[in-house]
C-alpha positions, -999 to 999 in steps of 0.1 A, spaced: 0 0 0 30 25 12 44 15 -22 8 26 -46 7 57 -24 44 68 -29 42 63 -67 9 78 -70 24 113 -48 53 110 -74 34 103 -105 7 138 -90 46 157 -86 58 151 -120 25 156 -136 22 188 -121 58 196 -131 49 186 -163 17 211 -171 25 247 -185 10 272 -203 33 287 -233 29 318 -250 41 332 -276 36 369 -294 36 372 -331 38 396 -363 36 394 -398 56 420 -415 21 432 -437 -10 417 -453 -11 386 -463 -39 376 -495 -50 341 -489 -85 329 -516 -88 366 -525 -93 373 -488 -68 399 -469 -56 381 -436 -59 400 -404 -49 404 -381 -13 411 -381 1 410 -349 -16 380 -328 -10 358 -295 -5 320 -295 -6 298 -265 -4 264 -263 0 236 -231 -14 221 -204 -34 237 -178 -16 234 -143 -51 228 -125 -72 212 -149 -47 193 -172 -70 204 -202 -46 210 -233 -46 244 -246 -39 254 -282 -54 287 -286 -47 319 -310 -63 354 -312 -58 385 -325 -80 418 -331 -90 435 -364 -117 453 -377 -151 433 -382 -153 452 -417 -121 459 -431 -119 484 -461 -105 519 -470 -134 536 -453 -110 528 -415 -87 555 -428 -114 580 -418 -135 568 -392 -138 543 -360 -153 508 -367 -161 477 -349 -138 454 -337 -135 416 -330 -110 389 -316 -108 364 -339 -86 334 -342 -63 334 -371 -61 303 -398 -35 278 -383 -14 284 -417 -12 320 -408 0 314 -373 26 295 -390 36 318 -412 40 347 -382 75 357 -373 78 348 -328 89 381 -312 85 368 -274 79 334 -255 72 332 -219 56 305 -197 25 317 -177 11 301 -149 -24 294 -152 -40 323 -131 -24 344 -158 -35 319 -192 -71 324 -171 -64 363 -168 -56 365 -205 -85 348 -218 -106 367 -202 -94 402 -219 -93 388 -247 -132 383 -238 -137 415 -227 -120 427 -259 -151 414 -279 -176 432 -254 -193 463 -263 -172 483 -244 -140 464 -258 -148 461 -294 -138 497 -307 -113 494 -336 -94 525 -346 -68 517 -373 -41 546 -358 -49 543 -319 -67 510 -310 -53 483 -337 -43 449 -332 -11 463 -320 -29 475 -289 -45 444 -283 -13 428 -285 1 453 -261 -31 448 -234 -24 408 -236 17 413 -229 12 435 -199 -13 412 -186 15 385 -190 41 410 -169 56 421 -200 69 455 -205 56 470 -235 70 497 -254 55 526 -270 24 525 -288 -3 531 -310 16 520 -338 7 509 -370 34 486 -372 35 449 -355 68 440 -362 86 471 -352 63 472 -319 71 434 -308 106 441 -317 106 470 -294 87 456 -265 114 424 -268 139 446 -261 122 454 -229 123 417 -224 149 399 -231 143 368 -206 114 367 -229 127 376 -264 121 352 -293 151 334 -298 161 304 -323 166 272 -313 199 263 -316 210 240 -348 226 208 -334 263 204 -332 278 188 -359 296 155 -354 332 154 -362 345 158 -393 342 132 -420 376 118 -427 388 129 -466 380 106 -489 410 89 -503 417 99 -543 398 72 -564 422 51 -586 431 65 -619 411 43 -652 435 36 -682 
């Protein structure tokens, strides 16, 4: 019985060590046509995990833009929505930051991202309240530092804001060492 109990504490321990929450901010450098539709939005949040508390798996993207794009946002304010970008556009995203949230923040981010579809929340203003600012909202709810803003630029913005983090800036994974060098080959025999 001591035995059962013991590895059922340890299997508990490493399960718990085992959930996490990742997150991860992105930009694409402009518009991207996809079917004759123009992908929005460009700057978006990914996160993807376990959930600490719950063990539920999360794989989850969103991202602001207008809920009628068009010329006529130059001018004037419009609604907005979160909506979750197409999987092949998340791809396609250039990482600017990574950080691993515990689940009172995945829960705290969520729900502005909510709050960002309410009436109160759903404003979009294509120079002061962008998909930039949404971005910006979600970072600081994370504990990231953010830097200047509105912008009408993701890129430059995330690129900014992870220099004010560099615990959490993007960074490439490594390639793998290579092994030792391959012995020359020896000279093939000369044909007559």
């Amino acid at each position: 019985m001591r035995a059962w109990l013991l590895g059922a504490l340890l299997a508990l321990i490493a399960g718990h060590a085992w959930a996490e929450v990742t997150v991860t901010f992105y930009a694409h450098p402009g518009a991207r046509v996809r079917g004759g539709d123009l992908l929005f939005p460009h700057a978006y949040v990914h996160a993807e995990g376990t959930e600490d508390a719950t063990g539920q798996p999360v794989d989850w993207s969103a991202g602001f833009t207008a809920k009628s794009p068009g010329p006529h946002l130059l001018f004037t304010r419009g609604g907005g929505v979160v909506t979750a970008p197409d999987a092949r556009y998340v791809d396609e995203g250039k990482p600017f930051l990574t950080l691993t949230v515990d689940d009172a923040t995945w829960y705290a981010l969520k729900a502005r991202a909510e709050w960002w579809n309410s009436p109160e929340g759903s404003v979009y203003d294509l120079r002061r309240r962008n998909c930039i600012t949404f971005i910006a909202d979600l970072a600081r709810i994370a504990g990231l530092r953010t830097a200047a803003e509105p912008s009408m630029k993701p890129g430059t913005f995330l690129e900014a804001t992870a220099a004010l983090n560099p615990a959490a800036a993007w960074r490439e994974a490594s390639p793998l060492p290579a092994g030792p060098p391959s012995p020359p080959s020896e000279p093939a025999a000369a044909v007559e």
